[in-house]
N, C-alpha and C positions, 0 to 999 in steps of 0.2 A: 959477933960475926960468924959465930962456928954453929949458933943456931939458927942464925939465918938462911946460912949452906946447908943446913941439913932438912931446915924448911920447902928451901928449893928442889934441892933434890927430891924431897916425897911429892913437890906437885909436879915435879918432870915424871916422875913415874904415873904418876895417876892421869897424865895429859898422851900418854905413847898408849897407855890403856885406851886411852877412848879412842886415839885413834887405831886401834884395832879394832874395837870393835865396831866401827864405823865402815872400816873397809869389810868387815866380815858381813855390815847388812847390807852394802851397795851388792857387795855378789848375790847378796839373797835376792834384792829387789831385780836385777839383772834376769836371774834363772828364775822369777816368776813371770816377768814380763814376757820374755822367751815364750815361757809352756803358753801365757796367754793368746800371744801372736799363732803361737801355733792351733792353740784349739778355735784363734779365727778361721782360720788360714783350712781346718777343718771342715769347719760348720760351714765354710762357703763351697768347700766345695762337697761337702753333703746335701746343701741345699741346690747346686749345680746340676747334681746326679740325679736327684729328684723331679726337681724341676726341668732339667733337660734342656738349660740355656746358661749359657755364659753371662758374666757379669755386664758386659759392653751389649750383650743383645738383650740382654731385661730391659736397660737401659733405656736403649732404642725402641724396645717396644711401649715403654711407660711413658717414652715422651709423642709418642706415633699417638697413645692413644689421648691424651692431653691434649694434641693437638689438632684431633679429629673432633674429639669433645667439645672443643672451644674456639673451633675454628669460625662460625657464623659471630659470636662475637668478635673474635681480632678483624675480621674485615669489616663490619658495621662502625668500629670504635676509628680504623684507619680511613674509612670514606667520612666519617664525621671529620675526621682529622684536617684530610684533601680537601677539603670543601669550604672549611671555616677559615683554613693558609689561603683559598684562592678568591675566599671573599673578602680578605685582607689585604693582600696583595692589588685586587681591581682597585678597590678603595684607594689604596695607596698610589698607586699608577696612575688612574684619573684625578687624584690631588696635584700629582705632579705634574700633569699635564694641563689644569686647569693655571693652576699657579704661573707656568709658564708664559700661556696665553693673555691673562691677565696682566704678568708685568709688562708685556711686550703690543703696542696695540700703536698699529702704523695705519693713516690713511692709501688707499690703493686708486690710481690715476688709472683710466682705462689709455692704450696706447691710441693713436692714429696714424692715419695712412697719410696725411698731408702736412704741410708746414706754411704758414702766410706769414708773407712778408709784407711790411707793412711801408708806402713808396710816399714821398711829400706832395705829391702830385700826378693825376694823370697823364701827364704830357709824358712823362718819363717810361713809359708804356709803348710808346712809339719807339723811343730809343733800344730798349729792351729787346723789339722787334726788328727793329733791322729793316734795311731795305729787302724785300722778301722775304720777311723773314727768318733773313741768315743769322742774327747775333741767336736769335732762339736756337736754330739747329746749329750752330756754335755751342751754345752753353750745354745743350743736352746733352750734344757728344762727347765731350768735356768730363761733364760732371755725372750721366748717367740718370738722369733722371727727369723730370715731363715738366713742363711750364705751364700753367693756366692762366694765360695771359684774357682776360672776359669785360665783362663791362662791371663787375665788382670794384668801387671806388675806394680808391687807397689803399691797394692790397693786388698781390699776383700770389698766386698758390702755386708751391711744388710739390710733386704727386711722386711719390715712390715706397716700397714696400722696404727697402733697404733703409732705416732709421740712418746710419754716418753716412749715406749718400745724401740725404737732406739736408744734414747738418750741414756736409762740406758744400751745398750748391745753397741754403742758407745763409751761411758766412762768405763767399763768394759774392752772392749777388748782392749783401746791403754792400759791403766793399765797392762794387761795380760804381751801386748808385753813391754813393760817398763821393767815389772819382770823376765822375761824368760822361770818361772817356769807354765807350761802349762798343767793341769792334772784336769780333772773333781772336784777334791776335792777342788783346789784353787779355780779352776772357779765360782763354787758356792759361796764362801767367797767373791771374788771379786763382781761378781754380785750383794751381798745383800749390800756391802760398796756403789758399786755404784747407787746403790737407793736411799741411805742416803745421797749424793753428788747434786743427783737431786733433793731430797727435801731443800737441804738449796738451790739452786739456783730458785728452784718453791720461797721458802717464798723471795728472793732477787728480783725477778721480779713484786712480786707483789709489795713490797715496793716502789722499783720503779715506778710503773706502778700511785699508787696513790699520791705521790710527784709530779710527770708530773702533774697528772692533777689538784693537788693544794686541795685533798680531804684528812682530817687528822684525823675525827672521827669517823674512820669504825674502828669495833675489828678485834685485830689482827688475827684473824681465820676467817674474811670475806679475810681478804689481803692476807693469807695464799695461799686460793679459786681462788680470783681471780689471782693468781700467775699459777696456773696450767694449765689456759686457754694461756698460751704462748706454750704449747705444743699442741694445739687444732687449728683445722681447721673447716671451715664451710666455703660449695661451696669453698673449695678451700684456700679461705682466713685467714690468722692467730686471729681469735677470741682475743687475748689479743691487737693486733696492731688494730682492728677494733674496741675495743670498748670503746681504748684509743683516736681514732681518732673520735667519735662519739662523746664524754666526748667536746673536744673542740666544736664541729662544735656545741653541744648541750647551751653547753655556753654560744657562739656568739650567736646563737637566742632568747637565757632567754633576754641577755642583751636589742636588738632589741627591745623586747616585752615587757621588764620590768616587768618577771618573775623572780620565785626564782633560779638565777644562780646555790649557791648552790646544791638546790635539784636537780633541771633540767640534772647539770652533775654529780651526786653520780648515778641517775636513770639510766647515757647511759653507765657508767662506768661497771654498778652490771648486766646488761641487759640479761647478757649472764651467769650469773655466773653458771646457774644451768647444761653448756654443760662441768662444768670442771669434774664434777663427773661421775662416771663409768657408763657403759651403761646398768648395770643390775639393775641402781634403777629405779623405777616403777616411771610412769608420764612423762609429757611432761619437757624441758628445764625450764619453765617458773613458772610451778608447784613447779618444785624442787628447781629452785630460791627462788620464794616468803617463801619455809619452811626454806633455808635456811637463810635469811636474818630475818625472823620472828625469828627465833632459838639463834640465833647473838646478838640481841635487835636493829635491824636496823630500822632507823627513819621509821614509819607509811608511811610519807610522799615519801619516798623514792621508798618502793615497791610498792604504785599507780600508782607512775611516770614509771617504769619499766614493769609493769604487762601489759600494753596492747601495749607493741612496735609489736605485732602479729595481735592485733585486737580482740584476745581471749576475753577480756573483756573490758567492755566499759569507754572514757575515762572522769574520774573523773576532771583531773587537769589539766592546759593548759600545767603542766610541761609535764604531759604526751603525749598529743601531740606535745609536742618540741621532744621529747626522740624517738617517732616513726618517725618524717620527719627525726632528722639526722639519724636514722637506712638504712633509704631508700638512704639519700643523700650517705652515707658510704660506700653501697652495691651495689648502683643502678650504680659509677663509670665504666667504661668502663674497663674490663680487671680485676675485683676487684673480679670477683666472676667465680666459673667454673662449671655449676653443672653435669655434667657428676662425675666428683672426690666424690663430696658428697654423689649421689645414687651408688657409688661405697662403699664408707668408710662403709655406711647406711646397707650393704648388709652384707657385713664384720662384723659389728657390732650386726645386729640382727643373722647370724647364731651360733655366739657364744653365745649370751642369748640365745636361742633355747636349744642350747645344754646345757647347765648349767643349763636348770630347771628340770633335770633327777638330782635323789637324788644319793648321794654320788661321785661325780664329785670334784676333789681338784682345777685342773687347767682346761681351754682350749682355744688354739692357734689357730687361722685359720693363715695358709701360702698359698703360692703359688697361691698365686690372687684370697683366696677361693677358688681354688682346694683339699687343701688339709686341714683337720681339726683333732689335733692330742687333745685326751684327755688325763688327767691323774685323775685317779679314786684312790681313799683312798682303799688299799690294807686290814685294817681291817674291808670295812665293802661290797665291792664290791670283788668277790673270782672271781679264772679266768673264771666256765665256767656261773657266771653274765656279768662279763665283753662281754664275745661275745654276750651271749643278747641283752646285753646294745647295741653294737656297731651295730648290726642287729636293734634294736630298733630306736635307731639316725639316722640311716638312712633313714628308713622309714617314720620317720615324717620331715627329713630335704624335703625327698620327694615331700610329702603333704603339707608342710606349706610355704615352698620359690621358689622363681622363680632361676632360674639361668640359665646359660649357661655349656652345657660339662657337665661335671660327677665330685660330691664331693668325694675323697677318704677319709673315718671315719679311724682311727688311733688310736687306744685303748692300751693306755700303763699300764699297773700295775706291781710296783717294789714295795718288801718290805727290809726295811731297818734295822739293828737292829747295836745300837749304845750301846758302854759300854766305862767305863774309869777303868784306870788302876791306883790306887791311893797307 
């Protein structure tokens, strides 16, 4: 044990040696690196003095010249670059749009301006007629729209630019002949039922319309809306089948793009919604859209995606540019659109706001291809000799304010009614 201890102790001593002399070379290596630093810290700035620029401005000047050097290649190498991204990108873009196209391929029905109806006999032609013709200017007043009562066998044609005024005087008149009983008095009863026949089939279409497309959280009085655009045309085309076939093709390109499918196709669905409403509210389609869909509590999102399928305003979302290409891919088909029909309807349409912004006006009808424009004036607050004013006055500005072809005949009706019961 005693020479184990004395073992020990000779290699504690020889262990405290070294580490001295370990500390004595770290000081060396210390105050060499020092003087090193320092004869850098020299030589730079001998070669400062010399050279007559600082370290940061050699710098700059070495890469100034590097860059002057090789600058006709960095921009040859970056326009090869741009160029081959955007021959990539076309590529891509027309795949996707081809692809869309391709899944989605719907027959397109050109609209018409008439509807026939089809009678079990012509005897019933008389009835239809009236002693003087009154059940006919009954029913037109009624229902808004022209009778072609002719010698065409098994068939009377209604003539109107307005699509749910056909409908309703359509459904009306097979009713009539169903019942037999054919007299100004029924006709108006029938008429007003069958308005209420085309509103449940307005609200069925829409429900429809958004089941198709797989969309479940619009209120029911957006579905109501969009239900009435299946009586609506633009260039020709049926507004609810184009913006059901929109809704898809909008879809397929969310999915491509790995946008929000969703919104993408609630936005090509709602797109139009604002043509379903009558032509005498103020604004454009898109205007009246976005109030309606705001009024609704319709997603935010939804009416960004929708508000610029025109270009009106600029596009926020990419959903919204998904929502304007399928508007174009939907429209732009061969045969899909007719615009001669549309600046016809357009024509139709503004001379009746024309004339319904004269105060005290109840109804007004344009027939006969905008030849002819019948009013009817509230009898208690327009007396007959306003009325011819009024009718001399409508004229006048129909004059000044529209274009047309031929001559508008003004038709100025006032009847007073007085209703009592017998109890």
């Amino acid at each position: 044990m005693i020479k184990k201890e004395e073992l020990l102790d000779a290699r504690q001593v020889e262990i405290d040696k070294e580490i001295e002399n370990i500390k004595l070379k770290v000081e060396e290596i210390k105050k060499i690196k020092e003087r090193v630093d320092q004869a850098d810290f020299e030589k730079q700035k001998a070669l400062e003095k010399v050279a007559g620029l600082s370290a940061e401005d050699a710098k700059d000047m070495l890469l100034k010249t590097v860059e002057a050097n090789y600058e006709e290649d960095f921009l040859v190498r970056m326009q090869k670059l741009e160029q081959s991204a955007n021959e990539r990108l076309d590529r891509r873009a027309k795949d996707i749009l081809a692809t869309a196209i391709q899944r989605l391929a719907s027959s397109t029905a050109s609209e018409m301006m008439t509807t026939i109806v089809n009678i079990p006999s012509d005897e019933i032609k008389g009835k239809i007629s009236g002693k003087e013709g009154r059940n006919i200017r009954a029913f037109e007043r009624a229902s808004g729209v022209e009778l072609v009562v002719d010698d065409t066998p098994g068939s009377i044609i209604i003539s109107s630019f307005d699509p749910v005024r056909r409908q309703v005087a359509r459904v009306a008149l097979e009713n009539l002949i169903l019942d037999g009983r054919i007299q100004p008095a029924k006709i108006e009863e029938v008429v007003e039922k069958a308005k209420e026949e085309i509103n449940k089939i307005i609200k069925q279409k829409g429900e429809e319309a958004v089941y198709e497309c797989g969309i479940f959280n619009f209120d029911p009085r957006i579905i109501a809306i969009i239900g009435r655009l299946y009586f609506r045309t633009s260039y020709g085309q049926n507004v609810l089948q184009h913006s059901i076939e929109m809704t898809h093709i909008a879809g397929m390109i969310a999915e491509e793009l790995g946008a929000d499918v969703a919104i993408a196709k609630a936005g090509a669905l709602v797109h139009d919604i604002g043509k379903a409403l009558d032509h005498e509210v103020q604004g454009t389609h898109i205007e009246i859209g976005m109030r309606i869909l705001q009024k609704f509590g319709a997603d935010p999102r939804v009416v960004t995606a929708m508000k610029s399928h025109h270009e009106d305003y600029p596009y926020e979302t990419i959903e919204a540019v998904i929502v304007q290409t399928a508007d174009a891919i939907s429209g732009g088909r061969p045969g899909a659109r007719r615009d001669s029909v549309e600046n016809y309807l357009k024509r139709l349409a503004e001379l009746e706001a024309l004339v319904n912004s004269f105060e005290g006006i109840e109804r007004t009808y344009a027939l006969q291809a905008g030849r002819e424009i019948r009013v009817f004036v509230t009898p208690e607050k327009v007396g007959d000799a306003e009325a011819r004013d009024m009718a001399r006055n409508i004229a006048q500005k129909i004059e000044q304010e529209l274009k047309y072809p031929g001559e508008i005949k003004v038709t100025m009706i006032r009847e007073t009614r007085v209703i009592e019961y017998a109890r």
